[in-house]
VEXDOVEX-24338 format. One record per residue (C-alpha): y, x, z negated. Coordinates in steps of 0.02 Angstrom, whole numbers, padded with zeros to 5 digits, always signed. Example, Ala and Ser with C-alpha at 12.3 -4.5 7.8 and 13.67 -1.06 7.14 Angstrom:
! residues 2
-00225+00615-00390;-00053+00684-00357;
***
This chain:
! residues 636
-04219+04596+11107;-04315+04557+11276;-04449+04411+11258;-04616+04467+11327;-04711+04397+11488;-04822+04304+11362;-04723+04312+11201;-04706+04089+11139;-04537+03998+11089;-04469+03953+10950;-04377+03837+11030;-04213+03918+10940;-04165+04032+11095;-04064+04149+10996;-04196+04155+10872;-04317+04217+11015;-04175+04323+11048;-04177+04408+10903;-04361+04432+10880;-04422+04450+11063;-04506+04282+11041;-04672+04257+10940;-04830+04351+11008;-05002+04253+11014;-05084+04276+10867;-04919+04271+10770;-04904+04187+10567;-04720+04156+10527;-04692+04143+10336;-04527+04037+10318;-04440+04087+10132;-04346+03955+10082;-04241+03882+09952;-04230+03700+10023;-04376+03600+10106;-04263+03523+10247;-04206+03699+10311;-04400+03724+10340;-04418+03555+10430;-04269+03593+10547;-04349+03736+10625;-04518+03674+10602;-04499+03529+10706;-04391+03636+10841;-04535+03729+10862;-04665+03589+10882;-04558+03479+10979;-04551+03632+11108;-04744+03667+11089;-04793+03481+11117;-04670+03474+11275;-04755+03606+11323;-04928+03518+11335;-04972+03636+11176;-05119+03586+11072;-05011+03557+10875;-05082+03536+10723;-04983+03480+10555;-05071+03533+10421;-05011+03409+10280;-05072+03428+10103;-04937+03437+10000;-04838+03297+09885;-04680+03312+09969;-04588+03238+10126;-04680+03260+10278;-04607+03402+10374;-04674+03345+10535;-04681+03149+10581;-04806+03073+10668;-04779+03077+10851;-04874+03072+11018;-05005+03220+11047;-04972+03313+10863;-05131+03301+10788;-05119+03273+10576;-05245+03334+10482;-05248+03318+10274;-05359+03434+10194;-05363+03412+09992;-05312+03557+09880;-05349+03467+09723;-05536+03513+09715;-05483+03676+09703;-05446+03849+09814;-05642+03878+09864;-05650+03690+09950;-05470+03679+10013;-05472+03854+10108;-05665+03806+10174;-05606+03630+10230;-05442+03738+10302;-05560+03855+10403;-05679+03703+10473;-05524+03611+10540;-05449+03761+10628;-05623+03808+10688;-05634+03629+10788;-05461+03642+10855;-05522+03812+10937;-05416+03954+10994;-05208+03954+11062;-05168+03803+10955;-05006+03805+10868;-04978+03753+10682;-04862+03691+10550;-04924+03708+10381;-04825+03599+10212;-04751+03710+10089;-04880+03831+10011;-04797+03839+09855;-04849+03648+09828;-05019+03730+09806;-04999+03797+09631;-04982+03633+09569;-05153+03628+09589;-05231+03788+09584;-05115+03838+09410;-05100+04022+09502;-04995+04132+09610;-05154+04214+09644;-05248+04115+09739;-05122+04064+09838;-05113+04227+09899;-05294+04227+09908;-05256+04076+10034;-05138+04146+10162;-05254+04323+10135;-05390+04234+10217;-05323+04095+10312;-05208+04215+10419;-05302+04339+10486;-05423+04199+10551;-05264+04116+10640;-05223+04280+10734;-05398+04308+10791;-05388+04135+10885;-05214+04185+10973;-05151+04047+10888;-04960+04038+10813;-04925+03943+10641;-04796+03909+10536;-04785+03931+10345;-04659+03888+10207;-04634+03975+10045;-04505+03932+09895;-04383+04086+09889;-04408+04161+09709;-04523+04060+09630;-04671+04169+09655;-04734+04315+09574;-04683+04487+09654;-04876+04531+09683;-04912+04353+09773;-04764+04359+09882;-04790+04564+09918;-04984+04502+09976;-04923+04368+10111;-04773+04485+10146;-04923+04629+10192;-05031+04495+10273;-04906+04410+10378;-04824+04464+10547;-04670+04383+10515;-04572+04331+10356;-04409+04265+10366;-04274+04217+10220;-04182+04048+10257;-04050+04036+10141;-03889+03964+10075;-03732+04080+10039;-03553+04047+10029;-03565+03886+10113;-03644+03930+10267;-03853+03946+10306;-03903+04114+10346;-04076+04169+10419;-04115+04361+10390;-04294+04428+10461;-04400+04547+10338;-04519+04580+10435;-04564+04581+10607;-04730+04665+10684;-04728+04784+10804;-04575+04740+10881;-04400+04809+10835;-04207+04799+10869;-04048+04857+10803;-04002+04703+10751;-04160+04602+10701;-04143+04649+10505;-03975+04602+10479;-03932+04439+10407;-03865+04306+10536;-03763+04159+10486;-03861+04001+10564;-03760+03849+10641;-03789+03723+10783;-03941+03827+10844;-03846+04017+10866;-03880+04168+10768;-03719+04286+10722;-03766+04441+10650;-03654+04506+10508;-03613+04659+10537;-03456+04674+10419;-03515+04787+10264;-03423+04689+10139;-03475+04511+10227;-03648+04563+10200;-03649+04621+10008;-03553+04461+09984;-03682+04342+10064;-03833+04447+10002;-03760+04464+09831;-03716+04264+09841;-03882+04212+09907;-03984+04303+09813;-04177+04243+09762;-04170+04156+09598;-04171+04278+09457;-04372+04325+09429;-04319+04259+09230;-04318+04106+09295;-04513+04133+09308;-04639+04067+09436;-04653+03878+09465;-04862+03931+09460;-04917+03823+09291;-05005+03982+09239;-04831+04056+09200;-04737+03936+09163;-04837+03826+09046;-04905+03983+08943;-04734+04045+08939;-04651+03860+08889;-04777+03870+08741;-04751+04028+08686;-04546+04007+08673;-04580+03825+08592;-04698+03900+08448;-04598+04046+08412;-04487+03909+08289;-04639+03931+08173;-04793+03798+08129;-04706+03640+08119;-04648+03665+08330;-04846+03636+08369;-04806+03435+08306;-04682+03429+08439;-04699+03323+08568;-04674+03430+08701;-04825+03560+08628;-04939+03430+08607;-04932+03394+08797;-04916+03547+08868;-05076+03616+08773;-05200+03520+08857;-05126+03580+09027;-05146+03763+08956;-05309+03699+08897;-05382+03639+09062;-05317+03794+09154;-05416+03922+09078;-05575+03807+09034;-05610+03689+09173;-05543+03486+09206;-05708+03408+09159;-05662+03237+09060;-05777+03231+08924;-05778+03424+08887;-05590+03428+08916;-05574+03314+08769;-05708+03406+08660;-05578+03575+08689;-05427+03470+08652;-05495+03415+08498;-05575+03561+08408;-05464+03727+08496;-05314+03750+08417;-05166+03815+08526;-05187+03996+08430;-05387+03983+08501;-05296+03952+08665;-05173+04103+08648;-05331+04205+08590;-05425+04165+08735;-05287+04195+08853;-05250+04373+08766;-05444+04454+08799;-05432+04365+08971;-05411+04492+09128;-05347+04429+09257;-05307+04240+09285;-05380+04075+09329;-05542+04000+09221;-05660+04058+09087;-05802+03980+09144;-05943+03838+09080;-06039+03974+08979;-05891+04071+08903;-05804+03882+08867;-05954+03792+08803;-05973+03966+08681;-05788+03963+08627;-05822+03762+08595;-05965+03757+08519;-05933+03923+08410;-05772+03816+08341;-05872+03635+08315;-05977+03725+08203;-05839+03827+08129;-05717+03668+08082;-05863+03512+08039;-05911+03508+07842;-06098+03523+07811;-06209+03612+07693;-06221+03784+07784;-06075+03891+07785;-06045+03942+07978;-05915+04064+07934;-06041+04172+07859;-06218+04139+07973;-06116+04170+08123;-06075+04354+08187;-05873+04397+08211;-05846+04352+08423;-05740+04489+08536;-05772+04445+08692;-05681+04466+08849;-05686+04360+08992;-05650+04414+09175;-05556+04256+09252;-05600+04155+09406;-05459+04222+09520;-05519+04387+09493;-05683+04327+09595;-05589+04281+09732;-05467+04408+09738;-05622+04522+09764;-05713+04421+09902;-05541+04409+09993;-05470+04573+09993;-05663+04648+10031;-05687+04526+10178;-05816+04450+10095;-05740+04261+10122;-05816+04199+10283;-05987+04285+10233;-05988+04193+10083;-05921+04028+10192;-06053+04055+10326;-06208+04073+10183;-06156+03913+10093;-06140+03820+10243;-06316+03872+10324;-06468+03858+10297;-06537+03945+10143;-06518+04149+10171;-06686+04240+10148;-06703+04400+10027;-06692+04512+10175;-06511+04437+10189;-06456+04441+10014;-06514+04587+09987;-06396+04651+10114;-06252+04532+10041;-06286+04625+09865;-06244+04803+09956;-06072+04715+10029;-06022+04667+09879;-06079+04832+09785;-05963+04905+09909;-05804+04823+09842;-05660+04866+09772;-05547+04785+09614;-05349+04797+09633;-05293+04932+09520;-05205+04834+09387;-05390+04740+09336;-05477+04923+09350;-05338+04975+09212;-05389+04813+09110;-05574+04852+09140;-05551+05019+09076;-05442+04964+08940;-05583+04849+08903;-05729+04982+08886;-05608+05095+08790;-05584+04923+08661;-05803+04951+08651;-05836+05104+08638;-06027+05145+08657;-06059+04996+08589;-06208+04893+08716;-06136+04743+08817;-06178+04621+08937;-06104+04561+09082;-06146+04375+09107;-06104+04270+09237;-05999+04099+09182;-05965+03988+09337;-05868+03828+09318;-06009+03739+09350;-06123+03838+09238;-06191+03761+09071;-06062+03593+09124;-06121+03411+09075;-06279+03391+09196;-06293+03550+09270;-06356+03690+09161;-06395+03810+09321;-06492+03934+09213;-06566+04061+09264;-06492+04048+09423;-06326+04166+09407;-06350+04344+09363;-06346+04430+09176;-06317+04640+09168;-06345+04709+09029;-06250+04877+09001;-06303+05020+08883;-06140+05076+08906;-06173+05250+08868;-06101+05414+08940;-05932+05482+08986;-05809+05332+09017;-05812+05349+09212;-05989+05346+09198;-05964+05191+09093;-05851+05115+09207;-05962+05143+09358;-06097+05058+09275;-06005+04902+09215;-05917+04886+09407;-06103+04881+09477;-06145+04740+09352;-05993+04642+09380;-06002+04633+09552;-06189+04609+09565;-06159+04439+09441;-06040+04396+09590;-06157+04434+09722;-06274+04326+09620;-06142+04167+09676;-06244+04179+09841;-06398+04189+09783;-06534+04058+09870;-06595+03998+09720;-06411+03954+09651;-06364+03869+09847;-06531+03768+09835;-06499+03718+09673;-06311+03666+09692;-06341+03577+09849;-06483+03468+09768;-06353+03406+09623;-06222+03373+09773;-06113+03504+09747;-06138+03609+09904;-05945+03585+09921;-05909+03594+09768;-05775+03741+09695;-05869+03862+09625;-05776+03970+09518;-05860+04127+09469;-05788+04195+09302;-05882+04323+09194;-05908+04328+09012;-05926+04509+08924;-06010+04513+08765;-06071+04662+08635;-06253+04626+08607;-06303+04568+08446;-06423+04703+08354;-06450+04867+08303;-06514+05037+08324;-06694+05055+08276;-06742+05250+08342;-06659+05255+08518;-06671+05074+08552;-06541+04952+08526;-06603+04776+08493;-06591+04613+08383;-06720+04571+08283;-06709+04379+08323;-06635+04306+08486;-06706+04146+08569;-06664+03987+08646;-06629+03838+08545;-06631+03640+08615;-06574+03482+08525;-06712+03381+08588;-06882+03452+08597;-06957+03403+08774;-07132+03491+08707;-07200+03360+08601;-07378+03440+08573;-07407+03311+08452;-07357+03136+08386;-07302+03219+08232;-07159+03310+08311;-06998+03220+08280;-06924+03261+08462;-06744+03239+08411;-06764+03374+08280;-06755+03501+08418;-06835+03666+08449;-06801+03850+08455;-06906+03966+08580;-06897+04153+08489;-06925+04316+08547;-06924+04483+08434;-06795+04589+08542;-06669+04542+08679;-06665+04343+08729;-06709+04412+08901;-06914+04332+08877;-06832+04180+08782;-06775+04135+08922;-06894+04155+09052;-07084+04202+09003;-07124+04371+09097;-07288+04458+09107;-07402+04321+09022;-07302+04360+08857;-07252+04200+08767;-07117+04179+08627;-07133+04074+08488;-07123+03884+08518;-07030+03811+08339;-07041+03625+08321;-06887+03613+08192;-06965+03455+08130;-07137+03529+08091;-07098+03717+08115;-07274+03783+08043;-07355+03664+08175;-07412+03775+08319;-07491+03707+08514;-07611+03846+08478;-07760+03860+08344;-07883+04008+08292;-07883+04150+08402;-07760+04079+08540;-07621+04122+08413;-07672+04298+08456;-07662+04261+08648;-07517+04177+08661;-07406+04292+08559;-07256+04406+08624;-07337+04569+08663;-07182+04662+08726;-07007+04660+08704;-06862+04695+08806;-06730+04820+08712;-06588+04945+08773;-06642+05120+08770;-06467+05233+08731;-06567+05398+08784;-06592+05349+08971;-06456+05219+08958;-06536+05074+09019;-06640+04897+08997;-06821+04947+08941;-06965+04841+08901;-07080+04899+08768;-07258+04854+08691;-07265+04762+08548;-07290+04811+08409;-07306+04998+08458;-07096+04963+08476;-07097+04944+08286;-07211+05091+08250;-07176+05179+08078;-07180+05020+07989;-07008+05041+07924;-06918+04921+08031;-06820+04803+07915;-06910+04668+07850;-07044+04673+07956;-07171+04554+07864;-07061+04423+07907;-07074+04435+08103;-07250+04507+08084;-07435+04444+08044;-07591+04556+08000;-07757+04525+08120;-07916+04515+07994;-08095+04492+08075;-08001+04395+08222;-07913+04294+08082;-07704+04294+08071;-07674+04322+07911;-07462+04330+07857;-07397+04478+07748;-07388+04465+07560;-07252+04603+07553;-07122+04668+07646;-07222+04743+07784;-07421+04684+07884;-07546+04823+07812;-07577+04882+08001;-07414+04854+08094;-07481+04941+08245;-07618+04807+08264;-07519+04682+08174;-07455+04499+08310;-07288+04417+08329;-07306+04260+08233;-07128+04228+08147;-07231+04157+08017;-07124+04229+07841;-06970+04221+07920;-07008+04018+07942;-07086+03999+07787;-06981+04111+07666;-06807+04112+07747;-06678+03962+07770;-06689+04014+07969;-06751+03810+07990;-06639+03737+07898;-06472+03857+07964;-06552+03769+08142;-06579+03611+08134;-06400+03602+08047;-06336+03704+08197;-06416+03591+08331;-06348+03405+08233;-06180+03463+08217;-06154+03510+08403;-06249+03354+08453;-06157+03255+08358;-05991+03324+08420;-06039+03319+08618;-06130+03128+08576;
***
């Protein structure tokens, strides 16, 4: 085929032969089975572009022999994929940025990335958003890939994304280089496989030639599995414990788990050894069977899944395995994040926003409708619907688990988005409702108040891995209104100290009657009910400030109009015959609080939030502070 006026050399002439030279803007994706085929035509191809007086870059980041060597005019540049895919491919995109446009790159091995990033996924994710960015600068780079050791999906990604891929291969002796795909340009030979020696291409023609060399050089069966640790250590586990009990002794289980183990919930130290010492690898496999999608659960859905177990396997005097609720929920994985900002161009947005100056609300606002524009790949739509189908009508909540949300030192709350999600209605309606929530927790990853706040603690670059929990709220129907009757906030150290009397390292619970929504943050001069665990009947208020500074409305999930509602209290509760209301409940007497004798206040509709019974006739103190000094004594 005939090389264009301003088509670029790959310094193999019979290459450029073959595929009318590279183009400007051109990413070549080398397949390969050995490293050193790579480096030969990786270094033909810079040695040409530096004799050319072409700007080359060597991207070098992986553990293996250099491909290029360091030589006058190539510029080396090391970006680090250990902290993860979010830093690497922004570092990636600053360094190309300064090198400007028509520079010419060789890029390590991409498969070396895995190591890392445990996932096929966002490796893909890598090339999806590194590429593009490459052609828009004219620019032609070079890429290597193991041959076979990638999933089908990953490999069909770059394959869509690229404008070349090549197979470089071993058969029968010989080395044989067979274009897959070329872009817009075309000849009748350019898809056959050509046998490779001292710089020449020979096309086989010969039918039975070919099916011997194809058949011969084959990829690697896809049994052999991907090299990505997210395959290959789940599925090492699963064939090792299949022998029965005794296999999870073995030597070999007991260090692969806490590989699995830091996969799915996060490489922080002194957490890392918290989940290696109270998840068992059937906790791991349970995890890793409600998770869609791949990469990490998050700080919120692993410091739940931690703590839920610390409480579940420590001896004390209250029986966990009864106080606590059964758990089902599902987590949406980290990769899943960026496998939506990626494939909905949402990448350099989200690059430009973290890098600038805090966006305003007019801004965000506008990021929210991107993202609410979105789309999911099909096969996480079928688990999302697969998901909803596992719930039924049931109410659930979308909530936002980041790895850097609820870590050691950074508790970021209130700064990522919750959805709640009445989850009412025919199951596209359903479906509809929990895609808007899901993607507006994402959307919530560029949030002003979450960029300030990261950037204070120093972790500006920091990888931020966005992973969503999915939870069925805790309550019941009462009328149309789905609720709990408790929810609240509880600490292990009680920063309030009103009083010298209050022991601070009792703790203290702030409760609300309703959803933990005003728990949380205290909306519409309502207040919940500050418990000093130590002295739970003391209160900061006296008299008639009790009355003031009560909880006058609660925030509940109304199944009629299928959404969040907030109603007056205790008008909510009207009829009297909410379950053991005199326990949540105090009667108002000649502007005196006076708490129920029976079951019920005499005048619930006049009747204040006081919590008074329920602390004074219940083990609800007790269950807490028990709750609070077993996980502080686990985390120290």
């Amino acid at each position: 085929m005939q090389a264009t006026e301003n088509s670029v050399t790959t310094g193999i002439p019979s290459l450029d032969e073959t595929l009318g030279g590279l183009l400007p803007g051109d990413n070549v994706v080398w397949q390969v089975d050995e490293l050193e085929d790579y480096r030969k035509v990786a270094r033909t191809f810079a040695a040409r572009a530096l004799g050319q007086g072409r700007r080359t870059v060597y991207f070098r980041f992986a553990p293996h022999p250099v491909v290029l060597e360091q030589e006058p005019g190539l510029i080396m540049l090391e970006p680090d994929p250990r902290p993860g895919f979010d830093h690497f491919s922004g570092q990636v995109h600053r360094m190309i940025e300064e090198q400007g446009p028509e520079a010419f790159y060789v890029f390590d091995n991409l498969s070396a990335l895995v190591e890392d990033w445990a996932t096929d996924e966002l490796l893909a994710n890598f090339f999806q958003v590194t590429c593009p960015y490459l052609r828009e600068l004219d620019t032609v780079a070079y890429f290597a890939l193991t041959r076979g050791r990638h999933h089908p999906s990953a490999v069909a990604r770059i394959r869509d994304t690229t404008q070349i891929l090549i197979d470089l291969y071993h058969a029968l002796g010989r080395l044989y280089l067979h274009p897959i795909k070329v872009f817009e340009r075309y000849s009748p030979r350019m898809f056959l496989p050509h046998a490779f020696s001292g710089g020449s291409l020979t096309p086989v023609f010969q039918s039975a030639d070919a099916s011997a060399i194809s058949q011969n050089g084959a990829r690697p069966a896809r049994s052999s599995g991907s090299i990505a640790p997210w395959e290959s250590i789940f599925q090492r586990l699963q064939e090792r414990t299949a022998a029965g009990p005794e296999a999870e002794l073995s030597p070999e289980v007991q260090a692969l788990k806490p590989e699995f183990c830091r996969m799915m919930l996060g490489q922080h130290p002194e957490f890392s050894q918290l989940a290696d010492r109270y998840l068992t690898l059937e906790d791991l496999f349970a995890i890793r069977d409600r998770l869609i999608g791949s990469g990490r659960i998050g700080g919120k859905a692993a410091g739940m899944l931690v703590a839920r177990k610390i409480l579940l396997s420590t001896a004390g005097e209250v029986d966990f395995g009864r106080a606590l609720e059964p758990h089902d929920s599902f987590y949406i994985g980290s990769d899943v994040f960026f496998t939506f900002i990626v494939s909905n161009g949402l990448f350099r947005l989200r690059l430009r926003l973290t890098r600038e100056a805090q966006p305003s609300a007019e801004e965000f606002a506008a990021v929210e409708e991107r993202f609410l524009a979105g789309a999911f790949p099909d096969e996480i739509m079928e688990r999302f619907r697969e998901m909803l189908d596992y719930f039924g009508q049931a109410p659930i909540i979308v909530r936002s688990s980041s790895l850097l949300e609820d870590s050691f030192g950074n508790s970021f709350a209130g700064k990522y988005r919750s959805e709640f999600c009445a989850n009412q209605g025919s199951p596209e309606e359903r479906l509809n409702h929990f895609l808007r929530a899901v993607k507006l927790v994402y959307a919530s990853a560029l949030n002003p108040d979450a960029i300030c706040y990261r950037r204070q603690r120093g972790l500006g670059d920091t990888d931020e891995q966005m992973a969503i929990l999915v939870q069925r709220v805790s309550g019941a129907l009462y009328q149309d209104k789905f609720f709990p009757a408790l929810a609240g906030v509880a600490l292990s150290h009680n920063l309030y100290q009103w009083t010298d009397r209050i022991d601070p390292k009792a703790g203290m619970v702030r409760l609300v009657i309703g959803l933990g929504t005003r728990a949380v943050d205290r909306q519409d001069a309502d207040y919940p009910r500050l418990i000093s665990l130590s002295h739970p009947t003391l209160r900061p208020e006296v008299g008639t400030k009790v009355i003031a500074y009560s909880q006058r409305r609660a925030d509940m999930i109304d199944l009629t109009e299928n959404r969040l509602t907030t109603k007056l209290l205790p008008l909510a509760l009207a009829g009297g015959d909410y379950p053991d209301l005199g326990l949540y409940l105090s009667d108002v007497e000649d502007g005196e609080v006076r708490d129920p004798v029976g079951p019920a206040p005499k005048h619930p509709d006049r009747a204040v939030v006081t919590f008074n019974n329920l602390l004074g006739r219940t083990d609800f103190v007790p269950v807490m502070r028990e709750l609070l000094a077993r996980l502080e004594a686990a985390y120290g």
